[in-house]
C-alpha positions as CSV (number, residue, x, y, z in Angstrom):
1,X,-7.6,-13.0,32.5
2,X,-6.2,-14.3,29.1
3,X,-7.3,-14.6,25.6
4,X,-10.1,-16.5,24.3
5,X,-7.8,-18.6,22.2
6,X,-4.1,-18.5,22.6
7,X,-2.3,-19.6,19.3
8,X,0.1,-22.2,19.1
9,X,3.2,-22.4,16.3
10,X,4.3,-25.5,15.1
11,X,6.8,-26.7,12.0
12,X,5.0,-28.2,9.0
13,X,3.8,-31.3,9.3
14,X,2.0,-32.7,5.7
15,X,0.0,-36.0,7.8
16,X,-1.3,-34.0,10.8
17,X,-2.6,-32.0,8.9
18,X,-4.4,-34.3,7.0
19,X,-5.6,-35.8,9.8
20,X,-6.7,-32.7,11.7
21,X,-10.9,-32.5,12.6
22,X,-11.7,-29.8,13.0
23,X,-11.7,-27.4,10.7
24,X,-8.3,-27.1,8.7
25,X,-7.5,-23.3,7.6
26,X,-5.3,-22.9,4.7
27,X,-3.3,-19.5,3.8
28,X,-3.2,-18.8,0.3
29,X,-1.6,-16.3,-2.1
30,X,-4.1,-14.8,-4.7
31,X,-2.6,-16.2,-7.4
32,X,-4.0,-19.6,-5.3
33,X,-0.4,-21.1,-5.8
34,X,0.0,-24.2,-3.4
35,X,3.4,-24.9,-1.7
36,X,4.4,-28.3,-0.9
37,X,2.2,-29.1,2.0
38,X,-1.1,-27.8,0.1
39,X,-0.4,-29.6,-3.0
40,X,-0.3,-33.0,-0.6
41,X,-3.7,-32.2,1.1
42,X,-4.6,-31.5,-2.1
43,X,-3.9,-35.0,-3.5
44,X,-5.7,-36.4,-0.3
45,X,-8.6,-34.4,-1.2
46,X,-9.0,-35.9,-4.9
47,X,-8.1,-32.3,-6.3
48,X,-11.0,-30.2,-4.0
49,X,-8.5,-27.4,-3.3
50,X,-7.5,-26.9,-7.2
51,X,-11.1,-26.9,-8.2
52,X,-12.1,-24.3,-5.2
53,X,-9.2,-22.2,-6.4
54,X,-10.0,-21.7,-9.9
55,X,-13.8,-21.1,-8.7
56,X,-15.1,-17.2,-9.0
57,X,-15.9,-17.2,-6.0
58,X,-12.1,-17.2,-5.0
59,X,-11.2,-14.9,-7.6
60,X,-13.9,-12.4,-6.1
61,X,-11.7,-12.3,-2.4
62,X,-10.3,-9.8,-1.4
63,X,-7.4,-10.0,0.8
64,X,-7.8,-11.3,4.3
65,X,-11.1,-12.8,3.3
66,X,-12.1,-16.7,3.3
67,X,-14.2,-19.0,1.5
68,X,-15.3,-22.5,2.7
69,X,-15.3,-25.8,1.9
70,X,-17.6,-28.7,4.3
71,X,-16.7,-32.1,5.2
72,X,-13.9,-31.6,2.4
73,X,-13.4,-35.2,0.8
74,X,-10.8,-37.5,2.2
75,X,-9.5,-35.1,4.7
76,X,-10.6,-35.6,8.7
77,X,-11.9,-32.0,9.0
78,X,-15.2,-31.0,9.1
79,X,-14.2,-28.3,7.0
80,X,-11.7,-26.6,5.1
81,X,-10.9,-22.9,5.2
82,X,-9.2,-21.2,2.3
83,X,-8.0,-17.4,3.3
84,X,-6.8,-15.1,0.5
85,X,-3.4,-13.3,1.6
86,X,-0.6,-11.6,-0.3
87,X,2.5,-13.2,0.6
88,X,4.3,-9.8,1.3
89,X,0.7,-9.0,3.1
90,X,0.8,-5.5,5.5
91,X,-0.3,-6.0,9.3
92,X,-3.6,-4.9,8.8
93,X,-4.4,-7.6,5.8
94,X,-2.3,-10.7,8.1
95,X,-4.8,-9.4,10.9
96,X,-7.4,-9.8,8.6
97,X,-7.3,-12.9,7.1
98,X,-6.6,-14.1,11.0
99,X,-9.9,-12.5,11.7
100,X,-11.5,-14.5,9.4
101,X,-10.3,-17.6,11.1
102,X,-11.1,-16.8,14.6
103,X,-14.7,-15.6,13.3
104,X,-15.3,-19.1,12.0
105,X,-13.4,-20.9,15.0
106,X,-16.0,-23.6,17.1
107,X,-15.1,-25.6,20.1
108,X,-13.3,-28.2,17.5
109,X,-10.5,-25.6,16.9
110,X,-8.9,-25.4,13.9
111,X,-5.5,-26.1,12.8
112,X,-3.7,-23.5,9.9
113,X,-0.9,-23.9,7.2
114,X,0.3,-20.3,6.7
115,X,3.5,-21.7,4.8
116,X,5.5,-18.8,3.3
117,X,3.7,-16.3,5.2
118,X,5.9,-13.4,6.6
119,X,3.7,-12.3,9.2
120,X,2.2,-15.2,11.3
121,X,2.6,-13.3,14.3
122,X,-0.4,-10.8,12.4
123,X,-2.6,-13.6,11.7
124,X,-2.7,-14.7,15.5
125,X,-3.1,-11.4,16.8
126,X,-6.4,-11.0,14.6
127,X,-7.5,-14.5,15.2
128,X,-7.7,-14.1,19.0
129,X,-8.9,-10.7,18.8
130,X,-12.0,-12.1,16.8
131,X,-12.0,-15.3,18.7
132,X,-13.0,-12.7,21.6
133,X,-17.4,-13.8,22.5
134,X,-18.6,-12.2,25.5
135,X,-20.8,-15.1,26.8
136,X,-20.3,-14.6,30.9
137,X,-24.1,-14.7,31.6
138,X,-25.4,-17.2,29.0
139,X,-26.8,-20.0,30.7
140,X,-25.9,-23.6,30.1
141,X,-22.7,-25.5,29.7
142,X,-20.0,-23.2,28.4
143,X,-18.1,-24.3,25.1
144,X,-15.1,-22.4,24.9
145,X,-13.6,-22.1,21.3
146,X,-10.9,-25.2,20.9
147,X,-7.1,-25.0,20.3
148,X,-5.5,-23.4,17.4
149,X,-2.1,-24.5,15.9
150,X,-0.6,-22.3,13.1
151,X,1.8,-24.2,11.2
152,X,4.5,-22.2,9.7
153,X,8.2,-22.4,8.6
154,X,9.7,-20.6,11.4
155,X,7.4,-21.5,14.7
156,X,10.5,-20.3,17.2
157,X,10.4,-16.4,15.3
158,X,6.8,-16.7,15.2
159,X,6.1,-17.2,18.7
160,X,8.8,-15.0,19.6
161,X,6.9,-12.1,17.6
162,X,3.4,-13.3,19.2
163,X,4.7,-12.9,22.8
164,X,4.6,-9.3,21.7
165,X,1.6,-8.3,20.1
166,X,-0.6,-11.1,22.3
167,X,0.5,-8.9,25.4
168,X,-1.7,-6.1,23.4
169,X,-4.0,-8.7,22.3
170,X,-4.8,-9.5,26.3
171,X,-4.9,-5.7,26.9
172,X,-7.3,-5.4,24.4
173,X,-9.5,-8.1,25.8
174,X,-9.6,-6.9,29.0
175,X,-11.3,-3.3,27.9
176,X,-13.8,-5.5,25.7
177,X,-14.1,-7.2,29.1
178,X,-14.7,-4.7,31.3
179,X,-16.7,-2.5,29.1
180,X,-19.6,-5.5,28.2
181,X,-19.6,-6.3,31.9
182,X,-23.0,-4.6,33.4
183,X,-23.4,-1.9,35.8
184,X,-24.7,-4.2,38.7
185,X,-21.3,-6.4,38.9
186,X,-18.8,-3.3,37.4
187,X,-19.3,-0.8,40.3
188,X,-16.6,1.1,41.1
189,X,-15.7,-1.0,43.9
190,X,-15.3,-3.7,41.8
191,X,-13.7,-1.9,39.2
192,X,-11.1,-0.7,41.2
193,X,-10.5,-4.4,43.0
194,X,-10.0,-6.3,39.1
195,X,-7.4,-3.2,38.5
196,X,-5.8,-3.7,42.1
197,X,-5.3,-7.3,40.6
198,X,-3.0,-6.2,38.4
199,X,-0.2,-5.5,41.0
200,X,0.6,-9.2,40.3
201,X,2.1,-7.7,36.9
202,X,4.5,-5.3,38.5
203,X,2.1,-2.5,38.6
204,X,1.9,-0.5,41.4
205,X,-2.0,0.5,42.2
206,X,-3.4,2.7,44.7
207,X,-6.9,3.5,45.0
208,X,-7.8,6.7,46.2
209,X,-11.0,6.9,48.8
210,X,-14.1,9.4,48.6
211,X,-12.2,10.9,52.2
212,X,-9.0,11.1,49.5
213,X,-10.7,12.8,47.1
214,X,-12.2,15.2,49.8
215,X,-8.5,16.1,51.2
216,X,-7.4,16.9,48.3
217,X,-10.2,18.7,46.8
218,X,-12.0,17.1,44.4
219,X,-15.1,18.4,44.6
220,X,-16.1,18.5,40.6
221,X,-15.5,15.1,40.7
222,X,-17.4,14.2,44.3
223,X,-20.0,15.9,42.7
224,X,-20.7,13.6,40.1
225,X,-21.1,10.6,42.5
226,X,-23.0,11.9,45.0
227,X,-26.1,10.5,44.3
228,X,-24.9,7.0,43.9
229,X,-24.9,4.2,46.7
230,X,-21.2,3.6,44.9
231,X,-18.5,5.5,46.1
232,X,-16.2,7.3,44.3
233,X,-12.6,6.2,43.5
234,X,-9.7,7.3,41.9
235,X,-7.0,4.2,40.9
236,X,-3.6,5.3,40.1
237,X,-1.7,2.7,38.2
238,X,2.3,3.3,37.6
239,X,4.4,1.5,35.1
240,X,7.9,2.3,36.0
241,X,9.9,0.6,32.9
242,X,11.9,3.2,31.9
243,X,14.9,5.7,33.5
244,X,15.0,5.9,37.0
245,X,13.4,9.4,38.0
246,X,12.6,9.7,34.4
247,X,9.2,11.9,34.3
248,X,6.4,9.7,32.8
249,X,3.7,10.2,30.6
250,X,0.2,10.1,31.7
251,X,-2.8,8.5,30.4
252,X,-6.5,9.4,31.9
253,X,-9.8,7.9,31.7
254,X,-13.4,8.6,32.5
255,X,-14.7,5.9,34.5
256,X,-18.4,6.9,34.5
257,X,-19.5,3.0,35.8
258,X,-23.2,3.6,34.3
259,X,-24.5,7.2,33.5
260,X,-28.3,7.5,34.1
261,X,-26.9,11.6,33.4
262,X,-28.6,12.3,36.7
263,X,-31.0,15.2,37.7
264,X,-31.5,16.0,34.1
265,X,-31.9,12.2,33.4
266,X,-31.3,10.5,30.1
267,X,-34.8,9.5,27.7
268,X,-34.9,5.3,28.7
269,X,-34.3,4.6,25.2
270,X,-31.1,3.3,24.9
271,X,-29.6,4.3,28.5
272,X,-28.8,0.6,29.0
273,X,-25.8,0.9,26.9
274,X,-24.3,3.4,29.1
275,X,-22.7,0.6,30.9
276,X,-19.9,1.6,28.6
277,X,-19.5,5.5,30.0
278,X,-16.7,4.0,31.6
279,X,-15.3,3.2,28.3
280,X,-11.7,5.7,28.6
281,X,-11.1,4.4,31.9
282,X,-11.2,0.7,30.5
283,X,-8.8,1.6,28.1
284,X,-6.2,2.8,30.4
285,X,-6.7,-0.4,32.1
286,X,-6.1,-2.3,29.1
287,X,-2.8,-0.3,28.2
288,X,-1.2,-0.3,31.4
289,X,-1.8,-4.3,31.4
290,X,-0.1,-4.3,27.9
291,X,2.6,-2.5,29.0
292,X,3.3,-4.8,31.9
293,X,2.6,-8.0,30.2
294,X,5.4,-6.7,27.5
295,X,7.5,-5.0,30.2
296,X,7.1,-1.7,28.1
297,X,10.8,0.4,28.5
298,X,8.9,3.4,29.5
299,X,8.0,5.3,32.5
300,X,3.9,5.0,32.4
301,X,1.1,6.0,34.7
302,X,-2.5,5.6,34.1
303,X,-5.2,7.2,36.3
304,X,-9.0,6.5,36.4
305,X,-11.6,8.7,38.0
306,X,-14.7,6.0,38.7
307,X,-17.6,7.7,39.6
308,X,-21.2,6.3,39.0
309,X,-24.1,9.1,37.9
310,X,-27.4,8.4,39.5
311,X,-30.6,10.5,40.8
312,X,-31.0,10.9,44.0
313,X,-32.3,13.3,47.1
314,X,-28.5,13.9,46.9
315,X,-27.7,14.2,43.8
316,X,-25.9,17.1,41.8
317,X,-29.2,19.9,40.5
318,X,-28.5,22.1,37.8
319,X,-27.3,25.5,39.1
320,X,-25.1,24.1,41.6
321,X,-21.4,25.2,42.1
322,X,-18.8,23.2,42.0
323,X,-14.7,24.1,43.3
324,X,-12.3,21.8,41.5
325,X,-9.0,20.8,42.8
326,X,-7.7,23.5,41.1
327,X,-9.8,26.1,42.2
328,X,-11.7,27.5,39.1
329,X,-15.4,27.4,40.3
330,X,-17.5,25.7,37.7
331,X,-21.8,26.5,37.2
332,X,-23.4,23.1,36.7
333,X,-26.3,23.2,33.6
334,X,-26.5,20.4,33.1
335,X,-25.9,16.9,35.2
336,X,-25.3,14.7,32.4
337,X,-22.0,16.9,31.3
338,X,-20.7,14.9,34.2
339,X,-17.6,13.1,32.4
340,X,-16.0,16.4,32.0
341,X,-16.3,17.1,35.8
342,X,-14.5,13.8,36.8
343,X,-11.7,14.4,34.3
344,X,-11.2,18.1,35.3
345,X,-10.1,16.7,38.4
346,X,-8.2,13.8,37.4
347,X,-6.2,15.9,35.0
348,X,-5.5,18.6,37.4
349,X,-4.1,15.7,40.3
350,X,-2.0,14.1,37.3
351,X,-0.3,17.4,36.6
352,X,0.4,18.1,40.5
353,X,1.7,14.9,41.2
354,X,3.5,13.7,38.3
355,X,4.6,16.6,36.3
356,X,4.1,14.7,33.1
357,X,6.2,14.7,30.1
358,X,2.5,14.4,28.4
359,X,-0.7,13.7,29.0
360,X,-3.8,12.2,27.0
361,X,-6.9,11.4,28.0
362,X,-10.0,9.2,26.9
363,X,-13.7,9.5,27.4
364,X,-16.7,8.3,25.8
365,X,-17.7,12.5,26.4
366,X,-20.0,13.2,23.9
367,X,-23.4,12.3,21.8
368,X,-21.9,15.2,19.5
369,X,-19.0,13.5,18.2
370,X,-21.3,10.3,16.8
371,X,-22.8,13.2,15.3
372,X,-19.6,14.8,13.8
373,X,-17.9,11.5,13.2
374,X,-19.9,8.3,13.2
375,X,-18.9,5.4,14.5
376,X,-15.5,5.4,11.9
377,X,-13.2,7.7,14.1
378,X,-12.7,9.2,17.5
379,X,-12.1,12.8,17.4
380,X,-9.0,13.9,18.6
381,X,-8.3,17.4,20.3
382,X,-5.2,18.7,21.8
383,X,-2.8,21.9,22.6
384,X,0.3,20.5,21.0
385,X,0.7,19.8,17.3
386,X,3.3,17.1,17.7
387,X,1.7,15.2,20.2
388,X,-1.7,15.4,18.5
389,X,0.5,13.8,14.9
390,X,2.1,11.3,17.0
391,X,-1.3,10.1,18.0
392,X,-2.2,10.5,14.7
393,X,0.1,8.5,12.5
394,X,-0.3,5.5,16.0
395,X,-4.1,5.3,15.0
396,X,-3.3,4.9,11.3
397,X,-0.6,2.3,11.7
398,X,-3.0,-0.2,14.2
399,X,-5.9,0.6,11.4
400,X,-7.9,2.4,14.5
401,X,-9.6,5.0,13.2
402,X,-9.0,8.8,14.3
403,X,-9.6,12.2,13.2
404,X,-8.4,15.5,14.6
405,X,-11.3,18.3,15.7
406,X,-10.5,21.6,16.2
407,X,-10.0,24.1,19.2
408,X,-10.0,27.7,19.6
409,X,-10.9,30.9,22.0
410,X,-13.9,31.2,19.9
411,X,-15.3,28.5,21.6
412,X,-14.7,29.2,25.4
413,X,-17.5,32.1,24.9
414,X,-19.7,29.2,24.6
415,X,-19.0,28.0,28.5
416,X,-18.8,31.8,30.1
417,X,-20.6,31.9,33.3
418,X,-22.5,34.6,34.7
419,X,-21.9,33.0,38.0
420,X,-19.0,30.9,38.3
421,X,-15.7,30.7,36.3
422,X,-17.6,28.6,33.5
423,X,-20.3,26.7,32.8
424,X,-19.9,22.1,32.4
425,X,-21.9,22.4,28.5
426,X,-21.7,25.3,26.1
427,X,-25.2,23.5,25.0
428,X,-25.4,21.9,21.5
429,X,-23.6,23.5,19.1
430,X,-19.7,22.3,18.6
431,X,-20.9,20.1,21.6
432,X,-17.4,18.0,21.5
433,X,-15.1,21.2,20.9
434,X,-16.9,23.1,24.0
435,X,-16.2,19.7,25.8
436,X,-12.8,19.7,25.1
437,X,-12.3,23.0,25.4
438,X,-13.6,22.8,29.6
439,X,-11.0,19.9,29.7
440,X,-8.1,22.4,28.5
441,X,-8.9,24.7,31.2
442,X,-7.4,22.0,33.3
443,X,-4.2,21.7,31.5
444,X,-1.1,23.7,32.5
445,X,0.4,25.5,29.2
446,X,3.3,23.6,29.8
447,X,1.8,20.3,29.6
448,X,1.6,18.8,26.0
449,X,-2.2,17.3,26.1
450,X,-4.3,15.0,23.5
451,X,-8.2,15.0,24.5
452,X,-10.1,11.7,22.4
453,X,-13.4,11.1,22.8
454,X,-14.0,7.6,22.1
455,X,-17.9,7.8,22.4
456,X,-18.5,6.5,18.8
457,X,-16.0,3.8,18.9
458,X,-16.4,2.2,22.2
459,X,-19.3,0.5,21.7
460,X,-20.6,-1.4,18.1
461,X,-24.1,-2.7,17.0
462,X,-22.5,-4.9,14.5
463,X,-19.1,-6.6,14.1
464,X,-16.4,-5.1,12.8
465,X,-13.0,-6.5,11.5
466,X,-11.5,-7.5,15.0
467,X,-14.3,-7.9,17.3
468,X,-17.8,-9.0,17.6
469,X,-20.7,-6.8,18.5
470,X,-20.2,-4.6,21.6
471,X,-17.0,-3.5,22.9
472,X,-14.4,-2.6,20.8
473,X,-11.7,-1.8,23.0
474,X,-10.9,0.9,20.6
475,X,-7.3,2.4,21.6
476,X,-5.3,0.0,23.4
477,X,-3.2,-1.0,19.9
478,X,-3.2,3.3,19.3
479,X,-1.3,3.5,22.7
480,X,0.7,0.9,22.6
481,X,2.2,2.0,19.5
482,X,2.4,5.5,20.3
483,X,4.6,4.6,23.8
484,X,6.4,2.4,21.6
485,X,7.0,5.2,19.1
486,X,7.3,8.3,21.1
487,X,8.7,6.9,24.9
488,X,10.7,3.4,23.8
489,X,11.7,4.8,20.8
């Protein structure tokens, strides 16, 4: 897999420029001063720039937004790009005004002076992040988006500084990837096969087996799948970049394949989006691939329950009772709580094989954070106030938005059982906090633990900054940057 568009640097160059046909992108401060290469296109265009630049329509841009010019005169390109950005512009305006670009990018390409700019590296990362067009099963002869050279005054640092961020740029990719693919080609067979693929990166995969799962007790999890023709997996991936013997840090995800929620099915309306329940385990994927790409200096492993959640004569009923791996007994109420089942599990084999310095896991768990939170933030929940700032402060620096939910003892009366050591839903009130608070029953006091539910970000119905409709792949950049921060250092 690799990005939609891969940027190129290149040194100035005043005639190819000119010359260039597809669409020609120029960087601009607001103040809409030109630099020697712009005032020559300028010239060639019998003053077009100038006159665009003094419009109101350019004053009215804000940074990291564009304005456009067609079939510009005396320049090759069918059109001309101007993008507003502050020459001492932050990483979340450069990615910005790159957006803009790859939003507009065609099969032509585009070629980009982004002379004086001090973070080209930025602008590419956005650029192929919104160059990103999930068109797999669209019919006809594909037309991928053309080449893209950015022109700068330092290509060799800019390229250097790209190798970096476009490792996170794949990883990102690849969760949009997995989580727009549909149910009928991502089963958890195939899941597990496109993440065993990634031993070619100096990963090690294994994939754990329903008989696996059964040895060592996994019977929340079993539980979940047992209705499904798809059999249950677990896939641990291990990044071993950092000191030998070194205990790593663990990252989970729910890998709920498509969630019809079972027994006590889901209303039709809308259920064919829950192709993306497997949304935490794609994110996982997406990190360990950054990490590997970039030869992260840190001792990783990611782990992935994929389960698939269908009706059937053998399905999981309400009122059954479940043993986990750990051995607390849980009532199920209800068979669409089933992402907390899987992860109770997952959690639990983390801890008792890896003895994790930390732990954080994703899930797209719960209709009651969109409630809480929108579509803006995930909610973050966790046992450890540094780990939970850490994550925090990641969120804020990649512009991913994040907001911390509480926990408390109030809360586990809410998933008391008259029959078993607790209940999978404390029903609908505080529906994310009861959720997280089942999850912490599987964390080991000693075990520093971030919960996020990611079911509000995962998947959007319009486009946002960085990426078209659909997947997101909200929380790769959050991770990256928090291994970098926290384990690299």
């Amino acid at each position: 897999m690799t990005l939609p568009v891969t940027p190129d640097f290149a040194p100035i160059a005043p005639a190819a420029l000119a010359a260039a046909e597809g669409r020609l992108v120029l960087v601009l401060t607001p103040d809409g001063r030109l630099g020697a290469a712009a005032r020559r296109l300028d010239r060639v265009a019998k003053g077009a720039i100038a006159r665009a630049l003094a419009a109101k329509a350019w004053e009215k841009l804000k940074p990291g937004e564009a304005m456009d010019l067609a079939f510009p005169a005396g320049l090759a390109a069918e059109a001309l790009q101007l993008v507003k950005l502050p020459a001492r512009a932050s990483a979340t305006e450069a990615r910005k005004a790159g957006a803009a670009i790859g939003r507009a990018l065609g099969e032509a390409g585009a070629m980009v002076l982004a002379q004086g700019q001090r973070r080209p590296a930025d602008i590419a990362f956005g650029l192929a992040l919104r160059a990103y067009d999930f068109r797999r099963y669209l019919t006809g002869e594909a037309k991928p988006k053309g080449p893209v050279t950015i022109m700068v005054d330092d290509p060799e640092a800019a390229r250097a500084a790209f190798a970096s961020c476009g490792a996170v740029a794949e990883g990102v990719c690849f969760t949009r990837d997995l989580v727009n693919e549909p149910a009928n080609v991502l089963t958890t067979s195939e899941f597990a096969a496109r993440l065993v693929e990634m031993r070619t990166l100096g990963l090690k995969v294994e994939v754990l087996e329903e008989a696996d799962l059964e040895k060592l007790g996994m019977r929340a999890l079993l539980g979940v799948g047992q209705g499904s023709e798809s059999p249950s997996k677990v896939v641990v991936m291990e990044w071993p970049g950092g000191k030998k013997g070194e205990a790593p840090f663990a990252f989970v995800g729910k890998g709920v394949c498509f969630d019809t929620g079972g027994i006590s099915i889901k209303p039709a309306a809308g259920m064919e989006e829950m192709t993306m329940d497997m949304g935490g385990a794609g994110v996982v994927a997406g990190l360990m691939r950054t990490l590997a790409l970039r030869k992260a200096k840190a001792n990783v492993v990611g782990l992935v329950g994929l389960v698939e959640n269908m009706p059937d004569g053998r399905a999981q009923r309400p009122g059954d009772i479940v043993a986990s791996m750990k051995g607390d007994t849980i009532e199920i109420i209800n068979t669409d709580a089933e992402g907390r089942l899987v992860l109770a599990d997952v959690l639990w084999y983390a801890q008792d094989r890896f003895g994790p310095k930390g732990m954080i896991d994703l899930a797209t768990l719960t209709g009651a954070i969109v409630i809480a939170l929108g579509h803006e933030h995930a909610g973050v929940f966790s046992n450890d106030d540094t780990l939970a700032a850490a994550v925090l402060k990641a969120a804020g620096a990649e512009s991913e938005g994040a907001w911390r939910m509480p926990m408390g003892p109030a809360y586990d009366e809410l998933i008391k059982s008259r029959l078993a050591d607790m209940k999978n839903t404390g029903g609908r009130p505080g529906g994310s906090i009861t959720a997280a608070q089942f999850l912490r029953r599987f964390v080991k006091d000693e075990t520093p633990w971030c919960h996020i539910d990611i079911a509000g970000v995962t998947l959007q119905s319009k486009d946002t900054t960085l990426a078209p409709k659909g997947a997101t792949g909200w929380g790769v950049m959050t991770l990256d940057r928090l291994v970098r921060d926290m384990l690299e250092g």
